[in-house]
C-alpha angles and dihedrals in degrees: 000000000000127000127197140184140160090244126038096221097068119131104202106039128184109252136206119219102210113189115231094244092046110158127188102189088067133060112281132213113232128193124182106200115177107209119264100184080180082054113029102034102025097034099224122193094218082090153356103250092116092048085049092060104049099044085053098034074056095049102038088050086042096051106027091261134132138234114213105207110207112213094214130087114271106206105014097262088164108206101173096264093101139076105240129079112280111242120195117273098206148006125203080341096302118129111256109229133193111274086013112144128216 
């Protein structure tokens, strides 16, 4: 695992999953996965990012491949640990998106 950060005093950096038999001479299979604590810790059911991750965290062990683990929010699930105003995630089930009415 590598983490990485602009200053060294983060707290949260993003991380990079490397599969023991990485090689970089070889094709490499790359995933990009943004956190989703609801998804890939809680297992909600509101979406598959848990099942994402582990499907990619199987096939990139299983190919030499990494899995870049971005430490932000995807899809803007707020869930209160950032800084910006949290906005709904869903009414009546359906998605909230940016300059939606309700």
């Amino acid at each position: 695992m590598i983490a990485y950060a602009d200053d060294p005093a983060e707290r949260m950096p993003h991380l990079a999953f490397v599969a023991p038999n990485f090689d970089p001479s070889r094709p490499v299979p790359v995933r990009i996965h943004s956190e989703c604590m609801t998804g890939d810790v809680f297992g909600s059911r509101r979406c598959d990012c848990g099942e994402q991750l582990d499907i990619s965290l199987k096939i990139t062990a299983e190919r030499g491949g990494v899995v870049i683990y971005l430490r932000q929010e995807g899809r803007g699930l707020c869930i209160g640990f950032y800084e910006k105003p949290c906005e709904p995630w869903s009414v009546d089930g359906t998605p909230w998106e940016s300059g939606m009415s309700f």
